[in-house]
RODO-2510 file (C-alpha; in nm, 4 decimals, decimal comma):
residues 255
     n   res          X          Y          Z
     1     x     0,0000     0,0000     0,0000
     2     x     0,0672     0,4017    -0,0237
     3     x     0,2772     0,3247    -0,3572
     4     x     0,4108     0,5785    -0,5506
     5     x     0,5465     0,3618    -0,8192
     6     x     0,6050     0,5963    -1,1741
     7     x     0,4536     0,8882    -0,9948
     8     x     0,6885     1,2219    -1,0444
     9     x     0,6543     1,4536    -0,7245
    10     x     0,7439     1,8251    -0,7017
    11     x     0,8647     1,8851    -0,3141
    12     x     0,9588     2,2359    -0,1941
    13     x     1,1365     2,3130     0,0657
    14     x     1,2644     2,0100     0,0205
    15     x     1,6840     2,0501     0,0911
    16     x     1,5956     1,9225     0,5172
    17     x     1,3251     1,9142     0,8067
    18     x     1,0021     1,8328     0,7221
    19     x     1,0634     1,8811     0,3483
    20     x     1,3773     1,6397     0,3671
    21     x     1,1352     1,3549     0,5469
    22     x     0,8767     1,3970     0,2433
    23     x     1,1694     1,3504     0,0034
    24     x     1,2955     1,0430     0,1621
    25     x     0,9539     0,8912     0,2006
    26     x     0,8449     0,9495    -0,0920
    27     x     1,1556     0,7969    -0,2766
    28     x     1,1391     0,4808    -0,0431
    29     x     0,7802     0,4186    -0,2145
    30     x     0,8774     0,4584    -0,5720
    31     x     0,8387     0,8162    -0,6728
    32     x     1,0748     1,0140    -0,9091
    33     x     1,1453     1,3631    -0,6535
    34     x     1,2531     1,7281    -0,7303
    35     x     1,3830     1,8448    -0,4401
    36     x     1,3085     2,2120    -0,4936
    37     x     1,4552     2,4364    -0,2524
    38     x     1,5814     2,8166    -0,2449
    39     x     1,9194     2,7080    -0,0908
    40     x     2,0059     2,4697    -0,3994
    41     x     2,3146     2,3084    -0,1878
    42     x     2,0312     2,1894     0,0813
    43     x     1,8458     2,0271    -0,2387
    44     x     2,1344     1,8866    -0,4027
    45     x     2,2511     1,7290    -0,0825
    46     x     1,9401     1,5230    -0,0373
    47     x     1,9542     1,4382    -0,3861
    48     x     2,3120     1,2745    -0,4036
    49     x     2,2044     1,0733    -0,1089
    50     x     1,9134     0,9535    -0,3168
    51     x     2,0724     0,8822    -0,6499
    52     x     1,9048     0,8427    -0,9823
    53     x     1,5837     0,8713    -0,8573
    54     x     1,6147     1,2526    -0,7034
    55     x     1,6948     1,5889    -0,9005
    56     x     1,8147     1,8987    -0,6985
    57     x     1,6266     2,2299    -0,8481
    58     x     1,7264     2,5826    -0,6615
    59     x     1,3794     2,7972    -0,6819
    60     x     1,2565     3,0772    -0,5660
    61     x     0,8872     2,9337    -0,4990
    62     x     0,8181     3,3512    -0,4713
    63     x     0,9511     3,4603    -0,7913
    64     x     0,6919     3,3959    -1,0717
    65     x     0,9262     3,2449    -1,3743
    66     x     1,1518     3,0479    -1,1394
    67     x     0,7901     2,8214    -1,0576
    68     x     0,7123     2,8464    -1,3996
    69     x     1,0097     2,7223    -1,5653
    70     x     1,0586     2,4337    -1,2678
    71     x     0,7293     2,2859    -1,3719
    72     x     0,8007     2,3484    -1,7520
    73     x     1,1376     2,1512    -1,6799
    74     x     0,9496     1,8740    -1,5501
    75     x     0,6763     1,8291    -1,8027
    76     x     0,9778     1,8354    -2,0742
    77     x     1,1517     1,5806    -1,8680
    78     x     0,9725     1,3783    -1,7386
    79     x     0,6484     1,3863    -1,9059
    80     x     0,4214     1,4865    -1,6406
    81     x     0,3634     1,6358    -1,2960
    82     x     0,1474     1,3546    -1,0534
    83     x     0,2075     1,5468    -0,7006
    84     x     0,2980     1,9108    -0,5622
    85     x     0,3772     1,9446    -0,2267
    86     x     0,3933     2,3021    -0,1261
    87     x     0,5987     2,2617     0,1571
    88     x     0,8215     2,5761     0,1624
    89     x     0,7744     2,8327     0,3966
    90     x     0,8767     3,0665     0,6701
    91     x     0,7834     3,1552     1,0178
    92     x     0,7600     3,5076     1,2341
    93     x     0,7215     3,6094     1,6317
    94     x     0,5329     3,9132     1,6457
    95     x     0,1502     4,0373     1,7133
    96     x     0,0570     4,3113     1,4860
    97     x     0,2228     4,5756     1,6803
    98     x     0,5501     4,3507     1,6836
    99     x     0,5044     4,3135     1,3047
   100     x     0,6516     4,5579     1,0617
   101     x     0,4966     4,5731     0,7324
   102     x     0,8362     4,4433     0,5287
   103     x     0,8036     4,1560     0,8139
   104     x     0,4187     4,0955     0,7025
   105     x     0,5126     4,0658     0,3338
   106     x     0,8248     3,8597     0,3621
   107     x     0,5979     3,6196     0,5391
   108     x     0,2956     3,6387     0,2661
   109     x     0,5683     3,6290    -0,0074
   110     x     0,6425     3,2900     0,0665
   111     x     0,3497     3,1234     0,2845
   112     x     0,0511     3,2826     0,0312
   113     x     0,2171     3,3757    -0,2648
   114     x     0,4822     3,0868    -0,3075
   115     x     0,2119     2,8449    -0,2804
   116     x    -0,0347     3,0327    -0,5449
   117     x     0,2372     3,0204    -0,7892
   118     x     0,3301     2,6543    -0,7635
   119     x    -0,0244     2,5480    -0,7078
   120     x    -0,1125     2,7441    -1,0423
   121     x     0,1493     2,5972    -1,2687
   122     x     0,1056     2,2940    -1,1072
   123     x    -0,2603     2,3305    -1,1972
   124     x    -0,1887     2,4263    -1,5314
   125     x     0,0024     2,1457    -1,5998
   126     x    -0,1972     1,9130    -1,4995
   127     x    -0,5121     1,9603    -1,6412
   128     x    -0,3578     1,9496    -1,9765
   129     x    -0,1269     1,6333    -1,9987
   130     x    -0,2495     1,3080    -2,0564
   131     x    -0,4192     1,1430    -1,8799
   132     x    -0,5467     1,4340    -1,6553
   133     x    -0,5335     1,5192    -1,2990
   134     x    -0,2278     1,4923    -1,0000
   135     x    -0,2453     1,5830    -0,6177
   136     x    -0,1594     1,8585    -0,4445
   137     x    -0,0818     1,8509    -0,0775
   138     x    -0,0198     2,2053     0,0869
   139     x     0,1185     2,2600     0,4453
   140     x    -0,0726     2,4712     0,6488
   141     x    -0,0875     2,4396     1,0460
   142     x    -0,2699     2,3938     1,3511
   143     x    -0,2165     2,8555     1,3706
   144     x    -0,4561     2,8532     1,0789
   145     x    -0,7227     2,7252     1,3025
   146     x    -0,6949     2,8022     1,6506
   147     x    -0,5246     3,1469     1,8079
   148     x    -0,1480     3,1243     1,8829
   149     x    -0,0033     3,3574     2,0297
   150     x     0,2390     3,6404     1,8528
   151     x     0,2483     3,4258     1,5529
   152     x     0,0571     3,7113     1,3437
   153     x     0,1663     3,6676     0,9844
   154     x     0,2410     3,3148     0,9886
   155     x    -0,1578     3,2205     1,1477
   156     x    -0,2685     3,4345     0,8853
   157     x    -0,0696     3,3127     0,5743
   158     x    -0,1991     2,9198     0,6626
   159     x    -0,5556     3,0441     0,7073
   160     x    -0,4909     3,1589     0,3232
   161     x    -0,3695     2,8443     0,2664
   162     x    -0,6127     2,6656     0,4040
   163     x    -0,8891     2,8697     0,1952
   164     x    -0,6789     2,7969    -0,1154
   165     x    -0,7135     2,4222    -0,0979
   166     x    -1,0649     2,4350    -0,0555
   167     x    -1,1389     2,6533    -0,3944
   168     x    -0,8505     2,4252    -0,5849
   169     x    -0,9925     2,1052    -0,4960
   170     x    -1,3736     2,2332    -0,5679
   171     x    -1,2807     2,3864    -0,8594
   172     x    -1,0576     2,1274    -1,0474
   173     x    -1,2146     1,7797    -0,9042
   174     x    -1,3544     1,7372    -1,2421
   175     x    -1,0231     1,7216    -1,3941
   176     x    -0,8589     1,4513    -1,1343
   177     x    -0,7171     1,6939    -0,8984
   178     x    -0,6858     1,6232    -0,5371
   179     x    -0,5748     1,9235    -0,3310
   180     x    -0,5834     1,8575     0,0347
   181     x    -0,4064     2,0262     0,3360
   182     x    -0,1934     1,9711     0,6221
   183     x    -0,1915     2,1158     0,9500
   184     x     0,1048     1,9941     1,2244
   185     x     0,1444     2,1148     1,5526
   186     x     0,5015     2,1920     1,6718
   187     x     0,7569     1,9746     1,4620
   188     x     1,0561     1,9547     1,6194
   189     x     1,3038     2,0396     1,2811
   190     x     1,6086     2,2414     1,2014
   191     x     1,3055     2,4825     1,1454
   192     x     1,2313     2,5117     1,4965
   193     x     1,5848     2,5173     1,6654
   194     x     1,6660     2,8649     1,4281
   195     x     1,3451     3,0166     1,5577
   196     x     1,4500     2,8931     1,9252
   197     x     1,8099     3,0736     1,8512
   198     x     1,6907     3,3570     1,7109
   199     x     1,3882     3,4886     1,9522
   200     x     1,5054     3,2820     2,2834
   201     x     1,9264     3,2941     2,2782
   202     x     2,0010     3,1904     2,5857
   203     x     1,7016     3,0025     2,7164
   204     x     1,6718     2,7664     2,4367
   205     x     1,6093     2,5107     2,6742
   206     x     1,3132     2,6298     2,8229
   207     x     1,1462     2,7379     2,5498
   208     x     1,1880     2,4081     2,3999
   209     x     1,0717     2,2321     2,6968
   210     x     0,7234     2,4343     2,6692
   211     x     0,6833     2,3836     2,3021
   212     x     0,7126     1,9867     2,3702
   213     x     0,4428     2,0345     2,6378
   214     x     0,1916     2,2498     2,4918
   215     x     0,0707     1,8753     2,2981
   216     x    -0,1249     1,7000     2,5479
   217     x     0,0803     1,3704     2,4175
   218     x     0,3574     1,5841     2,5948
   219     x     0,6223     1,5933     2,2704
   220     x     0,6830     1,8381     1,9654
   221     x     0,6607     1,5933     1,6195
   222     x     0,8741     1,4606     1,3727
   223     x     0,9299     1,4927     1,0698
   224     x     0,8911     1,1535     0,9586
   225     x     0,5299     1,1811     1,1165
   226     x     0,4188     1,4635     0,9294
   227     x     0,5951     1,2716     0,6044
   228     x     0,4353     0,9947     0,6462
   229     x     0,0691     1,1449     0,6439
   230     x     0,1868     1,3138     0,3112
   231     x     0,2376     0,9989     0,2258
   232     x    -0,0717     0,8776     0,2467
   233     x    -0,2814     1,2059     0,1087
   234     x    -0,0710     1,1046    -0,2025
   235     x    -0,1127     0,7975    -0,2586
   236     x    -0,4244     0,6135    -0,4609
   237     x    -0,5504     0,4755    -0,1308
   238     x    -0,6537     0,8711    -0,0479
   239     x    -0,8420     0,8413    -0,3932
   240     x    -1,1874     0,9682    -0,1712
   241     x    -1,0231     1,2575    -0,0186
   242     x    -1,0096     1,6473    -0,1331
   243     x    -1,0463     1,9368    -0,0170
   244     x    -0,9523     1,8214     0,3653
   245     x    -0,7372     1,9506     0,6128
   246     x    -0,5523     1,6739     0,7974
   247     x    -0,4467     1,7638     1,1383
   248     x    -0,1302     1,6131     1,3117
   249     x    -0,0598     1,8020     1,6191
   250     x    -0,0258     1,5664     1,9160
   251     x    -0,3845     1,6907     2,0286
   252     x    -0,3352     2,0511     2,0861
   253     x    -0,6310     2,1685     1,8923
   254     x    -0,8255     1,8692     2,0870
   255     x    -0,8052     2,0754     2,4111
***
């Protein structure tokens, strides 16, 4: 089961943490992986350790004709695009008065926009090879649906995601798309321990200690966790799912 046997997958964000897990799982089942990532050495890293069955691909999932000649590269190549994982993103500590409006947009730029413009030529492409249709998994969180504190332009650039996978799956279920969403709780990744050093230097500790014990099962995530429920949203045993919003969060949003 959960085969993705001559199935080509498009991963951002894909050169470590979370991304790097999706990769690897992904490859273990049979998939062909572009490991897209904006720090190309990250990609190509995973990628060597992966062999013929990985490409590295530095992009930009922000900048409009990077996206758009990644997914042109992989049409020509490879024939066709079966899965997009919009996994790429970045993270802020702020509430609104905290945030500065370059702060706001760097976060958008990435979270809202980077996902529009991979989602759209992923779109594109996929309603137009043969036969139709693909999945596309998104990565949202548990601060698009409940209030976290300080987290101002991150919450509100996974809400956006969230909405987005709702209108792509309703819109494009005709054609054989799948778009579905995923929302962790705290994963403990490289991710984390750079937003631990950069807002809490010195009490790193601490601070991680209460971000494994805000989840009532008393730990932060994994990676391979979060990789393996990608797994299964894209695999043909999710075949009856769309438009959902998978939560994995240690039952946080439970409480």
């Amino acid at each position: 089961m959960f085969r993705l046997d001559t199935k080509v997958a498009l991963i951002t964000g894909g050169g470590s943490g979370i991304g790097e897990a999706i990769v690897r799982r992904f490859a273990d089942q049979g998939a062909r992986v572009i490991i897209a990532d904006l720090a190309g050495d990250a990609a190509q890293r995973v990628a060597q350790t992966l062999g013929h069955d990985a490409e590295a691909w530095a992009m930009d999932v922000a900048d409009e004709a990077q996206v758009r000649a990644t997914i042109e590269h992989i049409a020509t190549t490879y024939g066709r695009l079966d899965i997009l994982v919009n996994n790429a993103g970045v993270s802020h500590v702020g509430n609104i008065l905290e945030t500065s409006l370059d702060e706001w947009e760097r976060v958008m730029r990435v979270n809202a926009r980077g996902a529009f413009l991979c989602a759209r030529e992923a779109v594109r492409q996929m309603t137009t090879q043969l036969p139709q249709g693909g999945v596309i998994i998104n990565m949202a969180s548990v601060a698009a649906q409940i209030g976290v504190a300080r987290r101002l332009p991150y919450s509100t650039s996974k809400g956006a995601i969230l909405a987005m996978t709702r209108s792509i799956a309703m819109d494009f279920v005709g054609q054989g798309i799948r778009c579905n969403a995923l929302c962790p709780g705290t994963v403990h990744t490289p991710f984390v321990e750079g937003y631990l050093a950069r807002n809490f230097a010195g009490h790193e500790d601490e601070e991680r200690a209460k971000l494994h014990a805000r989840q009532p099962i008393g730990r932060m995530g994994t990676p391979d966790e979060i990789a393996n429920a990608t797994l299964y949203l894209a695999s043909d045993e999710a075949a009856f799912i769309t438009g959902s919003a998978l939560v994995i969060d240690g039952g946080w949003t439970a409480q």
